[in-house]
BATI-705052 format. One record per residue (C-alpha): residue in one letter; chain; x, y, z. Coordinates in nm, 4 decimals, decimal comma. Layout:
residues N
<type = A	mol = A	c1 = X	c2 = Y	c3 = Z>
...
end
This chain:
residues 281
<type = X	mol = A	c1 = 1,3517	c2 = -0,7771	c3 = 27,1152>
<type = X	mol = A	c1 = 1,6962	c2 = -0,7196	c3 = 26,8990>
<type = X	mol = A	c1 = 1,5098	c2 = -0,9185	c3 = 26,6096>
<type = X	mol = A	c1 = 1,2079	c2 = -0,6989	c3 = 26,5975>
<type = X	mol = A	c1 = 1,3971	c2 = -0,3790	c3 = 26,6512>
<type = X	mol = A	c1 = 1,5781	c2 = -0,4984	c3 = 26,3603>
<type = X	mol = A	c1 = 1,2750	c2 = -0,5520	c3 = 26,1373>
<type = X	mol = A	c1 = 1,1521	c2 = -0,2025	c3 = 26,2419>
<type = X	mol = A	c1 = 1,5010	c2 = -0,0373	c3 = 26,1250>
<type = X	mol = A	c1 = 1,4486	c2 = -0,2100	c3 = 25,7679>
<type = X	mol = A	c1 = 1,1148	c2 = -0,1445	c3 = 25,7705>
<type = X	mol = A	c1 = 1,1916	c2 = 0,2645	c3 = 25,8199>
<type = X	mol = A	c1 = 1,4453	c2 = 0,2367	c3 = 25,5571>
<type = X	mol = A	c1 = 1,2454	c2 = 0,0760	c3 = 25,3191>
<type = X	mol = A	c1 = 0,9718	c2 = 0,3297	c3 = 25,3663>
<type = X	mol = A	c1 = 1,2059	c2 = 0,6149	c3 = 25,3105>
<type = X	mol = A	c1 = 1,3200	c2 = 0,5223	c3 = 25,0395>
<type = X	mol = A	c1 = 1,0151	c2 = 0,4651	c3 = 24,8892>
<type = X	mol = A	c1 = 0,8921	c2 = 0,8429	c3 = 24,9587>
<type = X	mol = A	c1 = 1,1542	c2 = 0,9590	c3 = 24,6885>
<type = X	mol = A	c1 = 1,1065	c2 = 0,6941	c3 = 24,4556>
<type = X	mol = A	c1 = 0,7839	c2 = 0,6293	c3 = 24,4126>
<type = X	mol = A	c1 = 0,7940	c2 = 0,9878	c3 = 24,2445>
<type = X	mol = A	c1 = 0,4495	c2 = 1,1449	c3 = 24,5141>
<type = X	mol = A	c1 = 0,7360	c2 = 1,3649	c3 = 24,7540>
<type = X	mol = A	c1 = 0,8863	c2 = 1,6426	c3 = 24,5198>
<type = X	mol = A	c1 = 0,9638	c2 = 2,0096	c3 = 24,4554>
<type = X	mol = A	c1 = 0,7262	c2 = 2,2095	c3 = 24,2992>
<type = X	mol = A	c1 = 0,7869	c2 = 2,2935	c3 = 23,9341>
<type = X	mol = A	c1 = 1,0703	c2 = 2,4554	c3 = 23,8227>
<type = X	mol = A	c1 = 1,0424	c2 = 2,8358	c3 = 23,5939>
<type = X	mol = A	c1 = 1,3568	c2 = 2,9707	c3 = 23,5959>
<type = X	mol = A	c1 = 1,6364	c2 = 2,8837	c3 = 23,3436>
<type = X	mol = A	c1 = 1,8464	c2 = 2,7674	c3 = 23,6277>
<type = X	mol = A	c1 = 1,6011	c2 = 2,5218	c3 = 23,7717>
<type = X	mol = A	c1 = 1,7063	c2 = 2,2625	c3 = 23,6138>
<type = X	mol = A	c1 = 2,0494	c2 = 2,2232	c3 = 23,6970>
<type = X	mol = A	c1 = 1,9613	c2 = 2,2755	c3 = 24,0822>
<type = X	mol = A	c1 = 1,6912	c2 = 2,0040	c3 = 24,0105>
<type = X	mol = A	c1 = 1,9533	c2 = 1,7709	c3 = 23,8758>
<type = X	mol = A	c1 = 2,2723	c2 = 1,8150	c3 = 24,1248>
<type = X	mol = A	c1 = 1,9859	c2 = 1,7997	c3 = 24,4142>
<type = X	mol = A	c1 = 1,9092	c2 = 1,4147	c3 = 24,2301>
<type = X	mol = A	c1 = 2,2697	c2 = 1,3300	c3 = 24,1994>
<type = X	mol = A	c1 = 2,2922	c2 = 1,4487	c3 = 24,6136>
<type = X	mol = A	c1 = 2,0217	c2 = 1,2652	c3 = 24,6804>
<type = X	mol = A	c1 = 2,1199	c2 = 0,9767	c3 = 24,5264>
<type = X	mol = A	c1 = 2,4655	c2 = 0,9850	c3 = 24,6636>
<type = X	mol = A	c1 = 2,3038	c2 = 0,9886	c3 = 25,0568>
<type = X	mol = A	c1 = 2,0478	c2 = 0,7774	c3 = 24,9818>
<type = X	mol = A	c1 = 2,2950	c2 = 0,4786	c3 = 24,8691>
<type = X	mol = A	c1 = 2,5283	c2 = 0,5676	c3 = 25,1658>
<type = X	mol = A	c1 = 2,2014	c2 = 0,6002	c3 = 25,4413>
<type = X	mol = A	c1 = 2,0429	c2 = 0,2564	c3 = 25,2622>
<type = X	mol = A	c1 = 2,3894	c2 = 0,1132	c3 = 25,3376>
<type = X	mol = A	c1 = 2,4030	c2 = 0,2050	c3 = 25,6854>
<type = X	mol = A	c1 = 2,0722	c2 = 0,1428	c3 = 25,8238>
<type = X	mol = A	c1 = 2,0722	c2 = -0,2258	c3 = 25,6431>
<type = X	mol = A	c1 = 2,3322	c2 = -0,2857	c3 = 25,8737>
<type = X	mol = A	c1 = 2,2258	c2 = -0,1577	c3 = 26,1335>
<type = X	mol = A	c1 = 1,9365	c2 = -0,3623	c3 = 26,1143>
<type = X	mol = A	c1 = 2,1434	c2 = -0,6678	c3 = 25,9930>
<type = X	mol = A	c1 = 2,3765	c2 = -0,6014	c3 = 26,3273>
<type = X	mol = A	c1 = 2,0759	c2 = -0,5987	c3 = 26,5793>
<type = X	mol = A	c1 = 1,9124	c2 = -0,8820	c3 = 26,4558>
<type = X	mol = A	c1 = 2,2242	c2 = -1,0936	c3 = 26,4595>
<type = X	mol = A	c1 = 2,3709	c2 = -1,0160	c3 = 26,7533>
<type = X	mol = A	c1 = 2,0790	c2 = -0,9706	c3 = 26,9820>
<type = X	mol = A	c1 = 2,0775	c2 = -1,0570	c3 = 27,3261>
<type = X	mol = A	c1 = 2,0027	c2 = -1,4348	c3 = 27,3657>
<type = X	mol = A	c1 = 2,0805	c2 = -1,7001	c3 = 27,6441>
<type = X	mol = A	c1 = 2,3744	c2 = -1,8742	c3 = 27,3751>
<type = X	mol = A	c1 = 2,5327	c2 = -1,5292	c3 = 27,3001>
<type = X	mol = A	c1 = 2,9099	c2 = -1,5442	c3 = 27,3825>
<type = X	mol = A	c1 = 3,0752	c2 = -1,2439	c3 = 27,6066>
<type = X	mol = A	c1 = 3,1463	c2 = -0,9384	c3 = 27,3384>
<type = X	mol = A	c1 = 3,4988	c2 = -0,8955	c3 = 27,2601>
<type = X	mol = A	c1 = 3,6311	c2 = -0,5301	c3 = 27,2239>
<type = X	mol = A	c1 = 3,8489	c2 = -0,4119	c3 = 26,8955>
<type = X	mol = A	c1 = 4,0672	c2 = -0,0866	c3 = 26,8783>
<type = X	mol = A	c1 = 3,9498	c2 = -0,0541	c3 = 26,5293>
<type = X	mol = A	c1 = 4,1745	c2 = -0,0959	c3 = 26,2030>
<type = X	mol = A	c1 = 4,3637	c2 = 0,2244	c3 = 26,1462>
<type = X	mol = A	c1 = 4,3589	c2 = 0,1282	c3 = 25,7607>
<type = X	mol = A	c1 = 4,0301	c2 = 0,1340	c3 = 25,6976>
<type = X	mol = A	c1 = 3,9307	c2 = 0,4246	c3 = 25,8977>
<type = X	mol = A	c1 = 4,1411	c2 = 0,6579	c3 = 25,6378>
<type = X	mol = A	c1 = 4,0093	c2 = 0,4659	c3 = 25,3877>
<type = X	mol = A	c1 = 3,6425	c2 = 0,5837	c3 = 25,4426>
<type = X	mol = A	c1 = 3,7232	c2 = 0,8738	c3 = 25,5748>
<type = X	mol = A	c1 = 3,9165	c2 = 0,9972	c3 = 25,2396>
<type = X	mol = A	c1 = 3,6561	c2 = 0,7949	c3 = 25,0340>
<type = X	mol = A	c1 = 3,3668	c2 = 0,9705	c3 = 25,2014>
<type = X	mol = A	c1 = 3,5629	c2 = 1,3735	c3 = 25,1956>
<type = X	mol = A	c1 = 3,6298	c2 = 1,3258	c3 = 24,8358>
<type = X	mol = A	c1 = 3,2426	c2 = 1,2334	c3 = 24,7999>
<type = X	mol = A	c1 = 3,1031	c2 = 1,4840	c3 = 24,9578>
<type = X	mol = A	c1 = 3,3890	c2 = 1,7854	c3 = 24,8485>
<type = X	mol = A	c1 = 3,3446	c2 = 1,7124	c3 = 24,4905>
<type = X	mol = A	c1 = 2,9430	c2 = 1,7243	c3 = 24,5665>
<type = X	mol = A	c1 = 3,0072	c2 = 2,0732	c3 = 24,6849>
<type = X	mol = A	c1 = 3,1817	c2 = 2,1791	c3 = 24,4425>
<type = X	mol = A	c1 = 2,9457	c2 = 2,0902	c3 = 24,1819>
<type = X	mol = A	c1 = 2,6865	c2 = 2,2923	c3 = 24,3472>
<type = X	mol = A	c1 = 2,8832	c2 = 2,5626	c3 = 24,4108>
<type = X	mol = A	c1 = 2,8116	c2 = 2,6288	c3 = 23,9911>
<type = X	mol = A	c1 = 2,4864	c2 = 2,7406	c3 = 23,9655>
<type = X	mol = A	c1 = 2,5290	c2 = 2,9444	c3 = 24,2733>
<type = X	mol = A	c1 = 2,8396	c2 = 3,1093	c3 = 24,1136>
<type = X	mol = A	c1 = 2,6330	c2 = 3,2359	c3 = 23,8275>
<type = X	mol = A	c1 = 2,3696	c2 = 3,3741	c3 = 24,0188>
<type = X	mol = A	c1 = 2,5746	c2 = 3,5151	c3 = 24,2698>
<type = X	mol = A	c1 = 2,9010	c2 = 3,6156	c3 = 24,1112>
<type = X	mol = A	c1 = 2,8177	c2 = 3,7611	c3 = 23,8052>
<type = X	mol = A	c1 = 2,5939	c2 = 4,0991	c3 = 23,7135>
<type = X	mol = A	c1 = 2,2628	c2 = 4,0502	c3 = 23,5557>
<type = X	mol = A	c1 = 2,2772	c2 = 4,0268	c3 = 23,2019>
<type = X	mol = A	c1 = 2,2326	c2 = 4,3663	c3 = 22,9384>
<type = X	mol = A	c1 = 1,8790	c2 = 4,4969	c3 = 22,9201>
<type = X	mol = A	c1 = 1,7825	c2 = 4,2873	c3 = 23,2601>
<type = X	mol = A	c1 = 1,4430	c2 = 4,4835	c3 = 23,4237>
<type = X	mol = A	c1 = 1,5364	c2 = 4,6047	c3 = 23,7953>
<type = X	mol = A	c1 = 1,3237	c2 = 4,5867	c3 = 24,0511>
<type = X	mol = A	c1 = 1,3349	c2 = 4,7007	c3 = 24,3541>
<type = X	mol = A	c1 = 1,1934	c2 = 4,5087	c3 = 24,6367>
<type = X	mol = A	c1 = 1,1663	c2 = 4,6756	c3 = 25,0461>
<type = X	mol = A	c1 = 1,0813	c2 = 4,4453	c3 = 25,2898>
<type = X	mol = A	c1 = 0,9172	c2 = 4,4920	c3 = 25,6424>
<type = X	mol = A	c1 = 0,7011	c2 = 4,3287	c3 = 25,8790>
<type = X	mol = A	c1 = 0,5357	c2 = 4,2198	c3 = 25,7663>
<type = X	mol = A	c1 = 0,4566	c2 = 4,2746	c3 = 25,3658>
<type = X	mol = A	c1 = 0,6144	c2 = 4,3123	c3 = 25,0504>
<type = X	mol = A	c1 = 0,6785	c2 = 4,6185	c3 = 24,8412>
<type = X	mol = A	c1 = 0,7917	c2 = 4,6596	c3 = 24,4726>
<type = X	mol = A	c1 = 0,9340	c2 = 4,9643	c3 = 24,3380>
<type = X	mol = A	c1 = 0,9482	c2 = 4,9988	c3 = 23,9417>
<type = X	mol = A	c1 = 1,0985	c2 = 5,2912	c3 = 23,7642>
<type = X	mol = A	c1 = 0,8389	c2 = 5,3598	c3 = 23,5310>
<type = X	mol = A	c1 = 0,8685	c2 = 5,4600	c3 = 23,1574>
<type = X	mol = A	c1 = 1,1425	c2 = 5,6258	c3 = 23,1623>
<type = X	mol = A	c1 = 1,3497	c2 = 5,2997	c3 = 23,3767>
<type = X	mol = A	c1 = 1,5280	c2 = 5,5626	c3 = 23,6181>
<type = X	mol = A	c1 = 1,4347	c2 = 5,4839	c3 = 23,9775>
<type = X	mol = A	c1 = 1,3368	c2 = 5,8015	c3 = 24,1191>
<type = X	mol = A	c1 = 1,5214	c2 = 5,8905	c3 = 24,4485>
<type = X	mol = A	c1 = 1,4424	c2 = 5,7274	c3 = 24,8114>
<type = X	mol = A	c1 = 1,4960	c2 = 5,8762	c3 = 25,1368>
<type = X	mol = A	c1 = 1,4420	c2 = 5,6242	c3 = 25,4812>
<type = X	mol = A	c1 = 1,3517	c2 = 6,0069	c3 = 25,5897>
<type = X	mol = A	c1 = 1,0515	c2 = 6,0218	c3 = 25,4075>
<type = X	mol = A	c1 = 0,8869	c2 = 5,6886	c3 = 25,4795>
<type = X	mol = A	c1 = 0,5514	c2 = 5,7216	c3 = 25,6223>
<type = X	mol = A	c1 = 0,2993	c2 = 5,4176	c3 = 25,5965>
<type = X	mol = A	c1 = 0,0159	c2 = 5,6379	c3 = 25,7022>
<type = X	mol = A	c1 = 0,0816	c2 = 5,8057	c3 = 25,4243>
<type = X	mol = A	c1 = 0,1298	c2 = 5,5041	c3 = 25,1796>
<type = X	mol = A	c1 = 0,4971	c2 = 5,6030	c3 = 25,1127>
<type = X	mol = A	c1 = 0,6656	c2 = 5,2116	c3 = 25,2193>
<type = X	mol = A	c1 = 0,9843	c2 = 5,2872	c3 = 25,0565>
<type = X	mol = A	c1 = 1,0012	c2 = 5,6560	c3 = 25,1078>
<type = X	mol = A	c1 = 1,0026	c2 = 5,8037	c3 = 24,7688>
<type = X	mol = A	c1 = 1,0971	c2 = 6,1923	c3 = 24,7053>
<type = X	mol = A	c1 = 0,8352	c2 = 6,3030	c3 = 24,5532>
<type = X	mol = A	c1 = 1,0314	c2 = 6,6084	c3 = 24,4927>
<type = X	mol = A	c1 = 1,2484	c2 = 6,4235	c3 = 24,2410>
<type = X	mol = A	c1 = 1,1167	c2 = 6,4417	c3 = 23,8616>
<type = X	mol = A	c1 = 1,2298	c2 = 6,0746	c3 = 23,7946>
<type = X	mol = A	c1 = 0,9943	c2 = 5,9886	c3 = 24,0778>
<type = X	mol = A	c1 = 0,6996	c2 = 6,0825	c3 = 23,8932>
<type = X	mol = A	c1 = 0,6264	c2 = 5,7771	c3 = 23,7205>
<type = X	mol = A	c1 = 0,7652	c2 = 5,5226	c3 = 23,9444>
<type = X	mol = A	c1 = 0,5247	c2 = 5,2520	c3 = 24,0898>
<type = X	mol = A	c1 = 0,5106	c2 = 5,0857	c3 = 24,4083>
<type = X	mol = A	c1 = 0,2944	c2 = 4,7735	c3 = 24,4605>
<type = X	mol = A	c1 = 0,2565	c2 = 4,4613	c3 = 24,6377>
<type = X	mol = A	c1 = 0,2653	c2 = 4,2140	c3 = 24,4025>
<type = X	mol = A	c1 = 0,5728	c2 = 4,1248	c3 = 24,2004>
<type = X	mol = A	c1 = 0,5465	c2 = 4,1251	c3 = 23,8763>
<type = X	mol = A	c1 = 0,7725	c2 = 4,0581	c3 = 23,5664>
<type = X	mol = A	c1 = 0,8214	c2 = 3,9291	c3 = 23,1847>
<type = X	mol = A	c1 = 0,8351	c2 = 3,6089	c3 = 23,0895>
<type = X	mol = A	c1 = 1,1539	c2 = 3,5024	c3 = 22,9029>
<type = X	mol = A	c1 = 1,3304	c2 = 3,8032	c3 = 23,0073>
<type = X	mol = A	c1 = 1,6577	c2 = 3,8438	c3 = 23,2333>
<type = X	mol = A	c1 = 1,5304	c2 = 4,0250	c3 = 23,6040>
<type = X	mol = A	c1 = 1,7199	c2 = 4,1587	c3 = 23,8566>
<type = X	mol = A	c1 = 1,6038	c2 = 4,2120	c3 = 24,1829>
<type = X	mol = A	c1 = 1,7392	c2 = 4,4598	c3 = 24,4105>
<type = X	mol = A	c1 = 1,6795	c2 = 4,3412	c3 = 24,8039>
<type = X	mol = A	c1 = 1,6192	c2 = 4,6128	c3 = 25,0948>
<type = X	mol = A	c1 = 1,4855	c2 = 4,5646	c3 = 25,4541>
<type = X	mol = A	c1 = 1,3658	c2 = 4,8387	c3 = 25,6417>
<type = X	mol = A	c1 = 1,4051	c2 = 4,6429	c3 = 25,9768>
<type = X	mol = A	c1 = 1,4801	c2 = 4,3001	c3 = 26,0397>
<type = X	mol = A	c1 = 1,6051	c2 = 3,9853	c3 = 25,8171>
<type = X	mol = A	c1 = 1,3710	c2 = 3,9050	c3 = 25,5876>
<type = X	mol = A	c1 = 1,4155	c2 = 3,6231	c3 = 25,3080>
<type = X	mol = A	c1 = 1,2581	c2 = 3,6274	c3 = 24,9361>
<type = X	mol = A	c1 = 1,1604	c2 = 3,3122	c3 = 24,8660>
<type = X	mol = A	c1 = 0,9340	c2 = 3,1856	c3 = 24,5386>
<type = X	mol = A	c1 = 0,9571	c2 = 2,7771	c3 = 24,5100>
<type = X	mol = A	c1 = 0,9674	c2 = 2,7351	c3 = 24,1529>
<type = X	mol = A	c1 = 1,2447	c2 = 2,9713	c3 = 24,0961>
<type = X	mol = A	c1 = 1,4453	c2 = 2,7491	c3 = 24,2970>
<type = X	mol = A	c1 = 1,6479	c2 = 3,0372	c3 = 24,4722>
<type = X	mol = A	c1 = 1,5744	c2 = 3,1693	c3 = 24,8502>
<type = X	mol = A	c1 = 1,7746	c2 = 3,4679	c3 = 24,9379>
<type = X	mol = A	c1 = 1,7775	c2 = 3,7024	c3 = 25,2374>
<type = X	mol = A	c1 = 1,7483	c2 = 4,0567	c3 = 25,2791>
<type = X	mol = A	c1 = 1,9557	c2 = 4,2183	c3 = 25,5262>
<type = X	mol = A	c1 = 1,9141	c2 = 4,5681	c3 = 25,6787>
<type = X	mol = A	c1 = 2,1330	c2 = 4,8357	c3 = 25,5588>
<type = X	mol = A	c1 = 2,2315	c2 = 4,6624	c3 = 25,2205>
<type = X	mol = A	c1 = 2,1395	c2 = 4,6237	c3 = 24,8751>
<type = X	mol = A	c1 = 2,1633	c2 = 4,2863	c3 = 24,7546>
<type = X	mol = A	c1 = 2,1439	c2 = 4,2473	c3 = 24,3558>
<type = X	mol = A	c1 = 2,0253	c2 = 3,9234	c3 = 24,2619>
<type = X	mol = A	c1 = 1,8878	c2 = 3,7855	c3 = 23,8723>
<type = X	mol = A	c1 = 1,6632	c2 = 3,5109	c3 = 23,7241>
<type = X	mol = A	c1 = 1,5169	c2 = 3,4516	c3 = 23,4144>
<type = X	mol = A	c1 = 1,1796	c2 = 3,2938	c3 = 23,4386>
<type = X	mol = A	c1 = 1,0009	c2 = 3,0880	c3 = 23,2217>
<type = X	mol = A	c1 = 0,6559	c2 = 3,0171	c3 = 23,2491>
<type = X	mol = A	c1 = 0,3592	c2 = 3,2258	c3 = 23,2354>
<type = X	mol = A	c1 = 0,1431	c2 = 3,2202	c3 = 23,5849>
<type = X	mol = A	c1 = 0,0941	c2 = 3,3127	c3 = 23,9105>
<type = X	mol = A	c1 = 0,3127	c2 = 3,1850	c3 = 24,2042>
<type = X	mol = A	c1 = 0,3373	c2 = 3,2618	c3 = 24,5627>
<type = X	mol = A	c1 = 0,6051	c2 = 3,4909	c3 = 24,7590>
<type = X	mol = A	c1 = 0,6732	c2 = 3,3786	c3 = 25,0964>
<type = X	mol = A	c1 = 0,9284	c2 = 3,5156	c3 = 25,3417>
<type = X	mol = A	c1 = 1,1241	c2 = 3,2158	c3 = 25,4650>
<type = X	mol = A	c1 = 1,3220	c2 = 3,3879	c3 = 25,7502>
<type = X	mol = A	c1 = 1,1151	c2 = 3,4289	c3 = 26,0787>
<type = X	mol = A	c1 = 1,0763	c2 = 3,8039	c3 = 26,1348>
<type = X	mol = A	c1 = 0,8270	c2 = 3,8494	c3 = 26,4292>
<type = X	mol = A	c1 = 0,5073	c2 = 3,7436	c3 = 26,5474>
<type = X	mol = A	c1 = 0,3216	c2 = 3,7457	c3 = 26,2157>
<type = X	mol = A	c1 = 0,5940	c2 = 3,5935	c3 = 25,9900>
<type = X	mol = A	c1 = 0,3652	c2 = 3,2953	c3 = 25,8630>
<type = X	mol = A	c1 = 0,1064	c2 = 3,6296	c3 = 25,7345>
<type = X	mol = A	c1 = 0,4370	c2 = 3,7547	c3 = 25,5012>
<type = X	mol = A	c1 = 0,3292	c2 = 3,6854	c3 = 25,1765>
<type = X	mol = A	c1 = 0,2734	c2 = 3,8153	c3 = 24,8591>
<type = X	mol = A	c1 = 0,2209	c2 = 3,6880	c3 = 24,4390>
<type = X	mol = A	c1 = 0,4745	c2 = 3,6975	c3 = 24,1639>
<type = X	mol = A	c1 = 0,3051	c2 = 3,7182	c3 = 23,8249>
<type = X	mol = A	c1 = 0,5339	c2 = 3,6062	c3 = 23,5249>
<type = X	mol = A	c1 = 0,3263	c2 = 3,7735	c3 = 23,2446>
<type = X	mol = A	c1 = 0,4287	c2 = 3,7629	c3 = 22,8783>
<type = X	mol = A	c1 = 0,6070	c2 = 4,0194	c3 = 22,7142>
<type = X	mol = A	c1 = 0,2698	c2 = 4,2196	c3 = 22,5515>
<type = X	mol = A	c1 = 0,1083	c2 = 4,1919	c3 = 22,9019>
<type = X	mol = A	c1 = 0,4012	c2 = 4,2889	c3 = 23,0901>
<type = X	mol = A	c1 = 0,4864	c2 = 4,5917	c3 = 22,8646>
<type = X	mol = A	c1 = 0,1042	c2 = 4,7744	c3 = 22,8561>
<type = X	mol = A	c1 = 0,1415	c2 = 4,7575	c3 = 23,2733>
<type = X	mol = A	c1 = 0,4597	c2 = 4,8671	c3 = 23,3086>
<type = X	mol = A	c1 = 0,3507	c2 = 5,1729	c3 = 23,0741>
<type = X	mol = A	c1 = 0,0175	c2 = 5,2696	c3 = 23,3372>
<type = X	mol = A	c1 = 0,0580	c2 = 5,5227	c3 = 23,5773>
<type = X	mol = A	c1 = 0,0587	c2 = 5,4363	c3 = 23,9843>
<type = X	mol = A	c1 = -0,3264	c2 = 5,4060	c3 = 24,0117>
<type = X	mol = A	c1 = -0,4036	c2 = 5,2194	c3 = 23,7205>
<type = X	mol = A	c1 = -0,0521	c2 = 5,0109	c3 = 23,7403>
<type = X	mol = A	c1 = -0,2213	c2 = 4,8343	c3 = 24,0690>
<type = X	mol = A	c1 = -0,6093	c2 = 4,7761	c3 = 23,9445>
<type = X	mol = A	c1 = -0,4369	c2 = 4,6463	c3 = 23,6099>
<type = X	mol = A	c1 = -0,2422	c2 = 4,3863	c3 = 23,8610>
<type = X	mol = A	c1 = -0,5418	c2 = 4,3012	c3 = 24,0832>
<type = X	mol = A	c1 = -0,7435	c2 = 4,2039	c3 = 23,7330>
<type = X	mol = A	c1 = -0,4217	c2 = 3,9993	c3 = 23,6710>
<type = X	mol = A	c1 = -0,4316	c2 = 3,8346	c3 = 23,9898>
<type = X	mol = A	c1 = -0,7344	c2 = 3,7098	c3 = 23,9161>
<type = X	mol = A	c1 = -0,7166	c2 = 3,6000	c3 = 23,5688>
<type = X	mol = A	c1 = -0,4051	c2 = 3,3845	c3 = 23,6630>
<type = X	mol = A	c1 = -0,4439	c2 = 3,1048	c3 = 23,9104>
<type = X	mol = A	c1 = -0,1811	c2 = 2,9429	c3 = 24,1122>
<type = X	mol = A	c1 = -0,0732	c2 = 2,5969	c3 = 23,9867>
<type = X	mol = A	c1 = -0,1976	c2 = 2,3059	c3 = 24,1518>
<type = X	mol = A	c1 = 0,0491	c2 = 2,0052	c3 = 24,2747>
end
């Protein structure tokens, strides 16, 4: 029994390894500027476990099939362990893994740390259960003023603009996100109940929204197309429903439908929804 149990260890090992390397198991395509660099310190992580989990479950398997239970075995003898050795991979395996943090911890930093660059667009985006809304300021890029008062679904008013308030007259709210192509975006995150999360594969960020706060957040993405929204923080019974479509448009594209008034601003994005198609993998 110890010798097949063995064999079945190796054999698991062998097929997980193979998932990563034989190149079919991946992430999606990357669009944003800092894809790349998450794409690469995931590898080197990846790489670093995989050689350490390879390591470990060889011998395991190379333990069980030696030592299994057979009518020659000798009685086991017990060890207190080798106090040497147990700082040595200890140490060996913090400084691994700290420097592995650390290394990530770069990317996040300048996404996280640092304000959107000069001339970014803003967006604001108000979530709820369980859909996505997108405020845009409009030709004149003031955001016209927002009372939680003055929401009203009924009324189609998600985010509860004043429409009282003369920069409000050519703001835009929709439900699908979309921006320019090539061009620095910041995001600006509202909930108007629970935790929600944005979420968009290919941008290779996921962050949540949190009621009561405004969390700034910037990209740059870099390919022209259509990609799904998702909410990746469960949020009530029809989470897995909480979707919606970024469109990364280029700059002519983006520019005309940011200049279109409310009602026109959302037929121009359904004809864009449908012109672009979301990539296949």
């Amino acid at each position: 029994m110890g010798r097949l149990l063995g064999i079945v260890i190796w054999g698991i090992t062998i097929a997980s390894v193979w998932m990563f390397v034989s190149g079919k198991w991946w992430f999606p395509e990357t669009i944003s500027e800092h894809g790349k660099s998450v794409d690469s310190q995931f590898m080197i992580t990846i790489i670093v476990v995989g050689v350490a989990f390879t390591a470990a479950q060889v011998g395991l398997g190379w333990v069980v099939f030696k030592f299994r239970d057979n009518a020659s075995a000798q009685r086991a003898t017990y060890s207190h362990g080798n106090n040497r050795l147990e700082v040595v991979w200890t140490v060996a395996t913090a400084i691994i893994f700290i420097s592995l943090a650390i290394m990530g911890q770069r990317v996040w930093a300048s996404l996280n740390l640092h304000s959107a660059p000069p001339g970014s667009l803003q967006v604001e985006v108000v979530a709820q259960q369980f859909s996505w809304n997108f405020h845009y300021a409009g030709k004149d890029n003031v955001f016209g003023r927002t009372d939680p008062n003055l929401i009203d679904d009924s009324a189609l008013n998600y985010v509860g603009l004043d429409d009282t308030d003369p920069n409000a007259k050519d703001d835009s709210v929709v439900s699908t996100l979309a921006i320019p192509v090539n061009r620095p975006v910041e995001l600006i995150l509202r909930s108007k109940d629970v935790t929600h999360s944005f979420f968009v594969p290919q941008l290779r960020f996921k962050q949540d929204l949190v009621p009561g706060m405004n969390i700034h957040v910037h990209f740059t993405a870099t390919k022209v197309g259509k990609y799904e929204l998702a909410c990746a923080e469960l949020c009530g019974m029809n989470h897995y429903k909480m979707k919606a479509y970024m469109l990364v448009l280029p700059e002519n594209e983006f520019s005309e439908l940011a200049a279109l008034p409310q009602e026109k601003f959302q037929a121009r994005q359904g004809e864009l929804l449908n012109k672009y198609q979301l990539p296949n993998y």
